[in-house]
N, C-alpha and C positions, 0 to 999 in steps of 0.2 A: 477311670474304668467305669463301663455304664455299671450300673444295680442289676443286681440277680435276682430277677422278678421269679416270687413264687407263685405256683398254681393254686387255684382257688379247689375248693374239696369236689367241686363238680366234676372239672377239669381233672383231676388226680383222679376222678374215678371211670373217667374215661380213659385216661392213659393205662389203667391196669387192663381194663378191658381189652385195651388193644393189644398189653401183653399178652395176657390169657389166649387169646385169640391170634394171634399172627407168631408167637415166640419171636422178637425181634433179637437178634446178638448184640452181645453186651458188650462195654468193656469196662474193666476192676484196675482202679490202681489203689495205691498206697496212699490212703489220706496224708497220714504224718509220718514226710520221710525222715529216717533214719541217721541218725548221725554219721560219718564219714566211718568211727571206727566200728560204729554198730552192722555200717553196711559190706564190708572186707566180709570175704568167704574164709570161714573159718575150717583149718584139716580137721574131720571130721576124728579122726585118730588121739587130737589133741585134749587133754581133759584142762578145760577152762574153764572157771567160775563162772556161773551167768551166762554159760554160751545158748544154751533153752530158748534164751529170752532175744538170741541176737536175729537181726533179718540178713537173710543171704541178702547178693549185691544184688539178683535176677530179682528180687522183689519191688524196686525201686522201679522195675519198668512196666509197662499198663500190660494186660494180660487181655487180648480176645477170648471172648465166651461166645461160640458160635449156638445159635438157633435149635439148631441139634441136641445139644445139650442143657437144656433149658427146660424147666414145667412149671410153670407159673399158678401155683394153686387159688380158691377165691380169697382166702383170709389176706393176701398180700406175701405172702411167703414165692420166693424162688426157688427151687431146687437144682442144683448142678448135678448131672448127671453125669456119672466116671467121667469128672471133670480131669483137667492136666497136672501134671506135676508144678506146674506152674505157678497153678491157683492155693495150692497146698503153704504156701508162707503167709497168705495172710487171714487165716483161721484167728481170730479171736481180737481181730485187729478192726480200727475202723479202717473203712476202705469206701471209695468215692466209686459210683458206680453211673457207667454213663450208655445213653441211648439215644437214637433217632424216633421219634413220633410225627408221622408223616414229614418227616425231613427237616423238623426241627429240634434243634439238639437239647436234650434235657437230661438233669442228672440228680441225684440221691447220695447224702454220707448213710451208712452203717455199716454193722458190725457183722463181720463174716463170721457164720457160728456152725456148727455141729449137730446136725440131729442124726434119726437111728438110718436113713435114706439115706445121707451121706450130709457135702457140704449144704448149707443153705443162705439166704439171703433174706430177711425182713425191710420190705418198704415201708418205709417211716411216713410219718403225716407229709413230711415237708418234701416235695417235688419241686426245681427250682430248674430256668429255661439258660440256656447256656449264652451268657453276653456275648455281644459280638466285642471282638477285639480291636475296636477303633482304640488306634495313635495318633495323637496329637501331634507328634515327637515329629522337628522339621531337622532333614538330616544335610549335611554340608554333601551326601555323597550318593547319586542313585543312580539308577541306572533299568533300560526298559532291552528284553531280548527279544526280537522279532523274526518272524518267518513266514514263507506266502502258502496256502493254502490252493485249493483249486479254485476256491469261491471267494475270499479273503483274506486280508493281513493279521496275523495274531500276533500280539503287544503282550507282553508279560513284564511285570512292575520287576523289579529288583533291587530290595532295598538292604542296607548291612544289617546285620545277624546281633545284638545288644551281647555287648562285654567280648566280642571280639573285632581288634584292632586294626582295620583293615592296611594301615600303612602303614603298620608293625610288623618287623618279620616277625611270627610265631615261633613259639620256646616251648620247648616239650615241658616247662612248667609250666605251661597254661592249662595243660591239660590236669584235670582234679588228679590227686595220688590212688584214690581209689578207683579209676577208672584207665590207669597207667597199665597197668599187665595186659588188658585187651586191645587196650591202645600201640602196643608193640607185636602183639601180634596180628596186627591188620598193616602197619608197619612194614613187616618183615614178608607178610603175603605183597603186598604191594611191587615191594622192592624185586623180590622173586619176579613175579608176573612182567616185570619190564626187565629185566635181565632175558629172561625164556621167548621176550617178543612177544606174550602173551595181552600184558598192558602195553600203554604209551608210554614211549622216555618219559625221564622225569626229570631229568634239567637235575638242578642243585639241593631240590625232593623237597624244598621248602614246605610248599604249597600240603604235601603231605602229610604234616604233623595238624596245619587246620581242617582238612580231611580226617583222619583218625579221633582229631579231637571232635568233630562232629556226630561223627557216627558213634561214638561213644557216650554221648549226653545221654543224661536219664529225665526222662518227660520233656523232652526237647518241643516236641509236640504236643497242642492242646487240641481237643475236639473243636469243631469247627460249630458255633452256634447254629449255622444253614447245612445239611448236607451235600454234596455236592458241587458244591460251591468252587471255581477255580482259585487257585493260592496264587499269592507273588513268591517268587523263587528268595530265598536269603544269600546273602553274598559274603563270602566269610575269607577268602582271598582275592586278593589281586595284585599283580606285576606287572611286568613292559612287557610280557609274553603271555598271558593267560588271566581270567576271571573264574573262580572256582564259585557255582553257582549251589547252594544245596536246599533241597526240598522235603515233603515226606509225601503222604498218602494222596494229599488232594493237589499236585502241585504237575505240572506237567511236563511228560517226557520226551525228552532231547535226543533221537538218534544219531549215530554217525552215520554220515553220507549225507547228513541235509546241511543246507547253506542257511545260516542263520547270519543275524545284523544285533549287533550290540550297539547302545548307544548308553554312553557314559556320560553323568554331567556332575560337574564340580563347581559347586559354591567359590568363589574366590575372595568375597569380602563377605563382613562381619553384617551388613545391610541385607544381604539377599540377593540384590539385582543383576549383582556380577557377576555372572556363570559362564563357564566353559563345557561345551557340547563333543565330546569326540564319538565320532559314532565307526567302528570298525566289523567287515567282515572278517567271520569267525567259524571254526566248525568244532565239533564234538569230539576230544583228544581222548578221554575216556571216563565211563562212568564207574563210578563206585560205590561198591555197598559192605554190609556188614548184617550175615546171616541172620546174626541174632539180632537185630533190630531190620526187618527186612520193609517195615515203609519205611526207610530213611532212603536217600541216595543222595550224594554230591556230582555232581558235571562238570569239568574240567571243558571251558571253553580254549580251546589256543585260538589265538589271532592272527589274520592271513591280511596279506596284502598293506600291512597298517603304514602310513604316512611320516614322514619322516619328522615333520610340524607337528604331528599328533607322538609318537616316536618319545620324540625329545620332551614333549609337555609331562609325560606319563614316567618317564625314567625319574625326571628331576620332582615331581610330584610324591611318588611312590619312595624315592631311595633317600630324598633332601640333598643330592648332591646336585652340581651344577653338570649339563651334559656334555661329554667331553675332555672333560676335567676327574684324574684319578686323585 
């Protein structure tokens, strides 16, 4: 992981300036998240010891602070103006506060505090530029989704998702316990929405539990050190029928109706050299989201026309069975 280069006091004092000046939107998460049973939504009905002190589970996720709401005074203070209910759990906690400065990403710990205005925010000495997220990590498994433009071809990386198994079928205990209740009901939206014709079939719904388990992550997403910057898609399912592609905010969107080209390649020995290429047309079966985390989305790619050499390599690949053989 590169160093998190801090700004020099020059530097940090042009960056308030620009606060002061432009009110750029924030976003606030939860420096130190919460224990599992810390972070369960507690009935509010229930008289618990220590409940005061507990973080609802919605505070584990980053909270936008839109521009609008923002007064950046000279002493370095922030002020939230009838900030959200959102913002309201992490009052007296440290909390990691992140921004763009001319497009690159910079961010601040402290303590979300209380004055007679309302919430507030003190910028601390230490301004720090947000690393870029170079991996070393060489994977046995990736894969590039392509489509033609009027002008040219656009290539998107897609590499697996870290700690999920892509040639595992998925178990609804993969998903955290704390994040299970939500997780069944995006589940049961799901399952509705393809019964009603609404969604796409869903085959044997596999694919669906690393769907809900996605969309469900807390801080699944990190600020992008460059603004703007295009993402590679995460790959967090695949079968002999489909590639479940998921993305967030900076990652780009996959319509139905267009023809897109997957090109899958698998490592086959322990050296490197040995690779296998299957590259199949695919189209957009359907997209999924989850209101309460709305930059997340996963893509359910289905595969068209796929080969039967490719077919067979992908069944016996994915399942460990031999093709053909029950």
């Amino acid at each position: 992981m590169q160093e998190e280069k801090e700004l020099t006091r020059i530097e940090r004092e042009l960056v308030l300036q620009y606060l002061r000046d432009d009110n750029v939107p924030l976003t606030v998460t939860l420096e130190e998240k919460p224990e599992q049973a810390d972070a369960s939504l507690v009935d509010s009905r229930t008289d618990i010891p220590g409940k005061e002190r507990r973080v609802p589970a919605s505070a584990v996720f980053p909270v936008a602070i839109p521009s609008s709401q923002i007064d950046v005074l000279k002493q370095g203070i922030i002020l939230l103006k009838n900030p959200a209910r959102t913002v309201q759990p992490f009052l007296g906690k440290q909390v990691r506060v992140q921004f763009y400065f001319n497009h690159l990403g910079l961010y601040f710990i402290t303590e979300m505090k209380e004055f007679s205005q309302g919430l507030a925010i003190v910028v601390p000495s230490s301004i720090k530029r947000i690393p870029d997220a170079v991996s070393s990590e060489e994977y046995d498994f990736t894969g590039t989704v392509s489509f033609k433009t009027e002008k040219s071809t656009v290539n998107i990386d897609c590499i697996p998702l870290n700690s999920y198994e892509i040639f595992i079928s998925p178990k609804w205990a993969d998903i955290p316990e704390s994040n299970q209740h939500e997780a069944k009901s995006l589940l049961e939206k799901f399952v509705a929405d393809a019964k009603s014709g609404e969604g796409a079939p869903i085959g044997n719904g596999l694919h669906l539990l690393a769907i809900a388990r996605y969309l469900t992550e807390k801080n699944v997403l990190q600020t992008e050190s460059v603004e703007g910057r295009a993402m590679p898609f995460n790959m967090i399912f695949v079968d002999d029928k489909r590639v479940v592609l998921a993305g967030g905010k900076g990652s780009e969107n996959l319509t139905e109706g267009t023809d897109y080209s997957l090109n899958l390649v698998f490592v086959l020995a322990k050296n490197k050299l040995l690779k296998r290429n299957v590259t199949i047309e695919c189209s957009v079966e359907c997209v999924y989201r989850n209101e309460n985390s709305p930059d997340l989305k996963c893509i359910s790619l289905k595969y068209e026309h796929l080969k039967e050499e490719d077919y067979r390599f992908l069944y016996e690949r994915i399942t460990g069975k031999k093709y053909g053989i029950d």
